[in-house]
Backbone bond lengths (Angstrom), bond angles and torsions (degrees), N, CA, C in turn:
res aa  C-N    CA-C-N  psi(-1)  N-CA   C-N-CA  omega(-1)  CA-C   N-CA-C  phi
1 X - - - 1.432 - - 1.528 107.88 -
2 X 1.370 109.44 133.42 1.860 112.49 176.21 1.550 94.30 -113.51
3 X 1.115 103.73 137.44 1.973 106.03 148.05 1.118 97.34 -90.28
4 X 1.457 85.55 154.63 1.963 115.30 179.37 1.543 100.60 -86.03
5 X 1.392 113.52 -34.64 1.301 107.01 -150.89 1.752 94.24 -128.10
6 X 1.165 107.32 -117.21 1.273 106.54 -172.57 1.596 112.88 -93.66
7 X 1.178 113.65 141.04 1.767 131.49 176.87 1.333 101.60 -26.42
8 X 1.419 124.31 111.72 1.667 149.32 165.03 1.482 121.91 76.76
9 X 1.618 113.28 8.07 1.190 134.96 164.30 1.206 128.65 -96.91
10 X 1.812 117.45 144.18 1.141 119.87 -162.66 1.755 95.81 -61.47
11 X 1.814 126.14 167.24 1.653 106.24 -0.72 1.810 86.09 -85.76
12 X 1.591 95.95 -165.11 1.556 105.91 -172.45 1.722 94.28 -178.69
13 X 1.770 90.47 122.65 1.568 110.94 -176.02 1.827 88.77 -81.22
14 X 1.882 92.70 139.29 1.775 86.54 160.28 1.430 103.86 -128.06
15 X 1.300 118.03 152.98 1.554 116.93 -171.75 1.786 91.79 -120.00
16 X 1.920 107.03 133.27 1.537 95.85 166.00 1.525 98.71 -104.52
17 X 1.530 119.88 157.68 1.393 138.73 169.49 1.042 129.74 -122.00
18 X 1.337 121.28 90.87 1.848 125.56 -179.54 1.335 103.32 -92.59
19 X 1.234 117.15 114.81 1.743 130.54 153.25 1.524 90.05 59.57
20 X 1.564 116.93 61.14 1.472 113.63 154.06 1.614 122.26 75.42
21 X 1.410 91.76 4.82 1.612 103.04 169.44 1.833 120.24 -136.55
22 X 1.122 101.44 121.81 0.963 121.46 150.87 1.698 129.90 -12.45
23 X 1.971 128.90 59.16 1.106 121.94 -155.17 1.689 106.80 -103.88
24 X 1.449 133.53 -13.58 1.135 147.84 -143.62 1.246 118.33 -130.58
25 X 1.344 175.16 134.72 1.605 135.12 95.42 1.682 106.85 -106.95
26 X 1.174 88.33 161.81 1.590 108.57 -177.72 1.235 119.20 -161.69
27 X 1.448 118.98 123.38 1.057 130.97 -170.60 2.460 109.72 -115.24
28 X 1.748 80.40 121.55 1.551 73.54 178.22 1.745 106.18 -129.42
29 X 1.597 101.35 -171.93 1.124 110.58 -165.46 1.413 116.08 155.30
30 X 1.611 129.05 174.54 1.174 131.06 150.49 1.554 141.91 -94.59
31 X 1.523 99.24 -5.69 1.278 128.34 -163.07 1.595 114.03 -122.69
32 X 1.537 121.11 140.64 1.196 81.66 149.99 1.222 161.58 -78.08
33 X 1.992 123.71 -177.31 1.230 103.20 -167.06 1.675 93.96 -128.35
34 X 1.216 110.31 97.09 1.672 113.20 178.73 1.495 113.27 -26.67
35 X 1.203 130.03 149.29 1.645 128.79 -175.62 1.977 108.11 53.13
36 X 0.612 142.99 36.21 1.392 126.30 -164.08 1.926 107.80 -163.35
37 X 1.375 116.58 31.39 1.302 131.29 -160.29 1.640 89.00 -113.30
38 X 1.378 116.33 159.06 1.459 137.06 165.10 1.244 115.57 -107.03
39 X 1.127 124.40 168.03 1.312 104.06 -154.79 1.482 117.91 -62.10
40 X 1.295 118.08 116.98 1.194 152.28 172.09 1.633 110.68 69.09
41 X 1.459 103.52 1.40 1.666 101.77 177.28 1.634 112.86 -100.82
42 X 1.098 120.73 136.18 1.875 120.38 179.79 1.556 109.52 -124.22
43 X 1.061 111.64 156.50 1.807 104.40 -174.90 1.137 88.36 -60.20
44 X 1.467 103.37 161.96 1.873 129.86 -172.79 0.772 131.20 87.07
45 X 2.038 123.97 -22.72 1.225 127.86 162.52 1.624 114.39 -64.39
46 X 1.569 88.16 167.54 1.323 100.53 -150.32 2.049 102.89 -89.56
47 X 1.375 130.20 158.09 1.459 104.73 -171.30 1.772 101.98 -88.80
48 X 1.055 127.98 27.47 1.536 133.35 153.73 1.539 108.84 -80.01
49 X 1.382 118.35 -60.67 1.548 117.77 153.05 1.768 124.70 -23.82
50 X 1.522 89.71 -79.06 1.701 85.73 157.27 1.275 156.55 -27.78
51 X 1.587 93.93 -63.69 1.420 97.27 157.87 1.536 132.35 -76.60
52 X 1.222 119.50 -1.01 1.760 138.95 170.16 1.184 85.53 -51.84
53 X 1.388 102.10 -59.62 1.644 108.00 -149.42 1.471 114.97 -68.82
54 X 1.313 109.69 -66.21 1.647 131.71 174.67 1.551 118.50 -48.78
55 X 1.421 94.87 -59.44 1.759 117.33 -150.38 1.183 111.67 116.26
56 X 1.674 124.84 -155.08 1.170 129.39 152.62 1.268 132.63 -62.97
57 X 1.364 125.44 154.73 1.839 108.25 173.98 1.932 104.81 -63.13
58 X 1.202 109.85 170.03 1.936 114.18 163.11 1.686 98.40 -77.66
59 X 1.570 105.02 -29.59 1.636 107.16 -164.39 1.054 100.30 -135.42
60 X 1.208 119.18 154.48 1.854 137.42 160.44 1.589 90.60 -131.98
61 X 1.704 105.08 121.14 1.550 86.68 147.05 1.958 95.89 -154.66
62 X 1.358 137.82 -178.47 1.002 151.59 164.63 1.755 104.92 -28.67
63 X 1.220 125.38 142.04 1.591 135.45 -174.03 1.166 98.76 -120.19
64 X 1.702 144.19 -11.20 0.987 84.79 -176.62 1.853 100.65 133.18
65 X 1.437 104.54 -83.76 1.271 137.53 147.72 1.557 142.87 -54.70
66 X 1.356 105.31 96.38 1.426 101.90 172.18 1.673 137.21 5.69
67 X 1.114 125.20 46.83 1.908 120.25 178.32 1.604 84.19 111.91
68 X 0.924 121.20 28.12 2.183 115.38 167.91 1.176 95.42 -122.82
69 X 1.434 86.17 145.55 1.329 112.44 -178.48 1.828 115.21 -108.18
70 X 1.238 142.34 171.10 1.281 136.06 170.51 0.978 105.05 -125.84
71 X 1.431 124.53 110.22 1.675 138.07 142.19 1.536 124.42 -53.14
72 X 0.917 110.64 92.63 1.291 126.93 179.96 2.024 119.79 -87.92
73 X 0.819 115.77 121.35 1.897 118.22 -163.27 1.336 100.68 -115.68
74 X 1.632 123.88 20.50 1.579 110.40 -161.45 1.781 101.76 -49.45
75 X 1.578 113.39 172.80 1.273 140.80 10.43 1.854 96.55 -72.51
76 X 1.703 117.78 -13.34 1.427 133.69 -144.43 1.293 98.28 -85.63
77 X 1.741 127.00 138.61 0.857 119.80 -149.91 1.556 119.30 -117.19
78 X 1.582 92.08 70.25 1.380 99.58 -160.36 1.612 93.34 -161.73
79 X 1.589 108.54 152.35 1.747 119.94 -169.55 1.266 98.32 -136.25
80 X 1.292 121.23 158.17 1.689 117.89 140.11 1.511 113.27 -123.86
81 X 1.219 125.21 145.99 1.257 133.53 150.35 1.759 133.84 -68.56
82 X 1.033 111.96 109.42 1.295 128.99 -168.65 1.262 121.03 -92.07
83 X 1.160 134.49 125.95 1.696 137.76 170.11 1.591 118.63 -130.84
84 X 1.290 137.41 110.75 1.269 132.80 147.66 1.928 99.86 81.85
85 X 1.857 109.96 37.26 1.088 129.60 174.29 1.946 105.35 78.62
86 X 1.118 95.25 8.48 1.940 95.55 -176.25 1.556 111.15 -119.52
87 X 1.096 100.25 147.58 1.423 110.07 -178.03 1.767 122.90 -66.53
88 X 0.684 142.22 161.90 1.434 109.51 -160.88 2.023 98.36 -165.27
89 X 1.277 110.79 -24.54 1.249 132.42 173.18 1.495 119.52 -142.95
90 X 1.088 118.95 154.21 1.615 134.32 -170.83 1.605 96.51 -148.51
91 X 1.330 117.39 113.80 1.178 121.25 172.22 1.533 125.25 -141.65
92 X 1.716 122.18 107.61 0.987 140.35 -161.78 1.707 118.32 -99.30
93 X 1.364 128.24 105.09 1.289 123.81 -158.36 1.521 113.50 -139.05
94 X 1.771 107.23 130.41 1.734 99.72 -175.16 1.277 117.56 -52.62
95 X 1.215 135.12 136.24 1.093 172.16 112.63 1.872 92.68 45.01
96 X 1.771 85.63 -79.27 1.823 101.52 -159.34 1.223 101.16 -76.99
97 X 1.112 131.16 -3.80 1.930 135.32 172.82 1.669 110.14 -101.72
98 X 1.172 86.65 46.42 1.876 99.80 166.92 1.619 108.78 -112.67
């Protein structure tokens, strides 16, 4: 886990690592996080933004997190986490490590 900003405060990139590779990152928060957006979405946007962009999720279901939701885009290998209509997570993951 890195913070973006200050030591143990949101936002904060996390990287997962299976057997020396690189399978995960995800970047969360409430705010945005300068440099650290997908295409054209950054935490804080709103999920009207989102869905401009995307469409609908394939899935909505529970994250996990208190009042978040999980946007799910399968077959595409990428989610966001949602709270209180805001983006809140961006999470990008290989393909064959599902």
């Amino acid at each position: 886990m890195y913070f973006l900003g200050k030591a143990d405060q949101f936002p904060y990139l996390a990287a997962t690592v299976k057997a020396n590779r690189l399978i995960a990152l995800q970047v969360s928060g409430p705010a945005p996080a300068p440099g650290y957006s997908f295409n054209y979405i950054n935490l804080g946007d709103s999920t009207e933004k989102l869905m401009a962009q995307f469409g609908g999720p394939f899935h909505v279901g529970p994250s996990g997190l208190e009042k978040t939701q999980l946007w799910a885009y399968h077959s595409w290998p990428f989610s966001f986490e949602v709270q209180a209509d805001r983006v809140t997570s961006i999470r990008i993951s290989d393909p064959t490590n599902q």
